[in-house]
C-alpha positions in Angstrom: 9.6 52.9 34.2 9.6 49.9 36.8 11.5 47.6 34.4 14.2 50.7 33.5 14.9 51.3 37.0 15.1 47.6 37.7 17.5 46.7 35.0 19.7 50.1 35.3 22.9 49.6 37.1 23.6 50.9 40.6 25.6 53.8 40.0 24.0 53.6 36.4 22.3 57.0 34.4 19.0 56.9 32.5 18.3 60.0 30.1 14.8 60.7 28.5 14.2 63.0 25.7 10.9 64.4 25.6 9.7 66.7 23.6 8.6 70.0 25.6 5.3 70.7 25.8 5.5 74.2 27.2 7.1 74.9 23.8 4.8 76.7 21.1 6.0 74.5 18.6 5.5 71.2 20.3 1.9 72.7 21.9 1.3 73.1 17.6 2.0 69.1 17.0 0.2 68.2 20.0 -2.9 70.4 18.3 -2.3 68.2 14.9 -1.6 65.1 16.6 -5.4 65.4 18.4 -7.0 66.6 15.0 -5.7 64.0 13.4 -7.1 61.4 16.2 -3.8 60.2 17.4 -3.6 58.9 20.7 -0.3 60.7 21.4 0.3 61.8 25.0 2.8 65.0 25.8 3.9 65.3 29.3 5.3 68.1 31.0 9.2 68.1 31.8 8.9 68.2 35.4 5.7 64.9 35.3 8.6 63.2 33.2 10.9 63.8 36.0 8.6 62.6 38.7 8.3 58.7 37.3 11.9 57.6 37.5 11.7 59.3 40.9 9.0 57.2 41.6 11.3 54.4 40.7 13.8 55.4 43.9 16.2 57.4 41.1 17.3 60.7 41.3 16.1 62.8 38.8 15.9 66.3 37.5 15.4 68.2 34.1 19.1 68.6 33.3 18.6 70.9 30.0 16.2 72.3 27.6 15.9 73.5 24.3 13.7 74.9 21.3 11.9 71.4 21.2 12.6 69.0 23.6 13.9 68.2 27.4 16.3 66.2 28.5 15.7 64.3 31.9 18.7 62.6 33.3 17.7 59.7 36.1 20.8 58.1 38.6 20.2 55.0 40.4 22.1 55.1 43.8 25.1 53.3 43.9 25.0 50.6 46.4 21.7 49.7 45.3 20.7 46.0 44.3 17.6 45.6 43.0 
């Protein structure tokens, strides 16, 4: 997330997709996924959120759906990095 925000414009928009955890049918993959021994990690929308805001951007869960989340980060304008 270091490198994104470093290389993202001032002024410039960074948007995740994530699949939603709190969703039944992602909870289901997750399930298969650890079965199945893969090292998969699922993190809730609003942990997503938290790392580009780490990074100095401005971020927030813009939308939702049946499967997935979208996060939308905004580096300040103004902003040299």
């Amino acid at each position: 997330m270091r490198e994104l925000a470093r290389v993202l414009a001032p002024g410039g928009r960074l948007v995740i997709e994530e699949p939603d955890i709190h969703r039944p049918a992602v909870k289901l993959v997750a399930l298969a996924e650890r079965t199945a021994l893969m090292r998969s990690t699922f993190l809730a929308p609003e942990i997503v959120r938290d790392l580009p805001a780490a990074q100095e951007l401005h971020a927030q869960v813009a939308e939702r759906d049946r499967f997935s989340a979208w996060i939308v980060a905004d580096k300040p304008s103004g902003e040299t990095r």
